[in-house]
N, C-alpha and C positions, 0 to 999 in steps of 0.2 A: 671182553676184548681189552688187553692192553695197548701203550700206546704205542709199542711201535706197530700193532696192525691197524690203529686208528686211521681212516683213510683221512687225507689232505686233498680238501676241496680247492682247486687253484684254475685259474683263467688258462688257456692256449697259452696267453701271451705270459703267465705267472710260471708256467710250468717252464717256459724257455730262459725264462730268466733264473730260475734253480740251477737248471740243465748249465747254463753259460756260467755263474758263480760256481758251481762244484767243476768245470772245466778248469776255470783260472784256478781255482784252489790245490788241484792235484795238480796239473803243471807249476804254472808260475810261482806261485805262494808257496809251493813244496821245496823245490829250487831255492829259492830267497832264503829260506828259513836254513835247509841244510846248507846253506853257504855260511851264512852267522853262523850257524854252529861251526862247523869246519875252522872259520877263521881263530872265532873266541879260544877253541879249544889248543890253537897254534903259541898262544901266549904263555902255556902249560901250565901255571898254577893254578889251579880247580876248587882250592877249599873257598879264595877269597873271589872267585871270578866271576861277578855281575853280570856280563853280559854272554857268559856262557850259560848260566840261569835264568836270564830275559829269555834266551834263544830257546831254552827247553820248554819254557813255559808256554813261551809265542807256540813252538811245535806242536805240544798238548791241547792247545788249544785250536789249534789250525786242524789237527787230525778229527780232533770232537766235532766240528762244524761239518767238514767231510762226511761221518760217520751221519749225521742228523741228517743231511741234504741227501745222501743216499738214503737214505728212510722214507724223507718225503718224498723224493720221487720215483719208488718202488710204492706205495701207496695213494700214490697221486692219482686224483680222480678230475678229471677234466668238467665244469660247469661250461653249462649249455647256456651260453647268453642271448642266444634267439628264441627258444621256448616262450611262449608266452605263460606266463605264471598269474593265478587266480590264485593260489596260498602263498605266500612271503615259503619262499624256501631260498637254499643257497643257490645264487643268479639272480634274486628277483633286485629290481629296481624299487624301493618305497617311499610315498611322500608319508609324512606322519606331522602330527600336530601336537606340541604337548606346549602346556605354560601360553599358550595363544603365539608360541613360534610354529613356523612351519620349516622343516627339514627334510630334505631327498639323501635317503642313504643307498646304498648295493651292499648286500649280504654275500660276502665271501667269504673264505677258507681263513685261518688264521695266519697263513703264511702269505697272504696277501691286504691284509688289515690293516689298512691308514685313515684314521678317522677324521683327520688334518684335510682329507681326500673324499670322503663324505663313501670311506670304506668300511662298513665294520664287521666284525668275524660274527659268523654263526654261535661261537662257543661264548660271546660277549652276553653281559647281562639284555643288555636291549636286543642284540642279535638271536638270544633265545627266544626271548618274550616275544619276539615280531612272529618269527616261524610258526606256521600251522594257520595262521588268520587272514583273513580276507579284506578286503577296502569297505569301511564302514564302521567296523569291529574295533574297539576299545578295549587296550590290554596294558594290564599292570606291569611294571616294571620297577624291581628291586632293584637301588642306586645306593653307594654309599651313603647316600643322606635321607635314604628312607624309602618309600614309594611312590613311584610317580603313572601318573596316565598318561597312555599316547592314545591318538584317535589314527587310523589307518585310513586315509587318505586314497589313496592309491597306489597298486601293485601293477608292475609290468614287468 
């Protein structure tokens, strides 16, 4: 499976928020952008012209995001946050215990991963390790600094 058929695990409320960012993007941000261009290019010299090159750039890179957001949500797979969950999968809720801290994270999609937010993606080093185990179960975890244990605490 390549990645653009990789599905993107995202919340109801995750998936609305793509939806509404690639809204503003093709409208608004399309707009803005082909107005810069339009104007910068009004100045006519092209070879030395900065801000007709900001505005091509910004454009390229406005279209790339488009292009990515419709991906994700043509593959976008909606998690079930009411299930109740006995394996750490993407939705669960877990407490975990490593280093004698105690941590509650939610296993989501990587397009919804803020770990600032106590969010971390499935495809993350801990977000792997956690999936497939149960509350009780002790699983390694490969970190840039080596390997660490977490104890499973609790899944919901």
């Amino acid at each position: 499976m390549n990645n653009l058929e990789k599905p993107v695990y995202v919340s109801a409320d995750g998936l609305k928020k793509l939806q509404a960012e690639l809204e503003e993007l093709r409208t608004t941000k399309r707009t803005e952008v082909a107005e810069r261009i339009h104007a910068a290019m009004e100045f006519g010299d092209f070879t030395e012209n900065s801000e007709l090159e900001q505005a091509k750039n910004d454009q390229a890179f406005l279209e790339g995001r488009i292009m990515t957001l419709e991906q994700m949500i043509k593959n976008a797979q909606i998690i079930d946050e009411k299930t109740k969950h006995d394996l750490v999968e993407v939705g669960s809720h877990v407490t975990v215990e490593a280093d004698g801290q105690r941590e509650k994270y939610v296993i989501v999609g990587s397009a919804e991963a803020s770990p600032a937010e106590g969010k971390i993606s499935n495809e993350s080093p801990v977000g792997r390790a956690l999936q497939g185990h149960r509350a009780g179960e002790t699983v390694k975890v490969s970190v840039p600094a080596g390997t660490m244990e977490m104890k499973i605490l609790a899944v919901s």
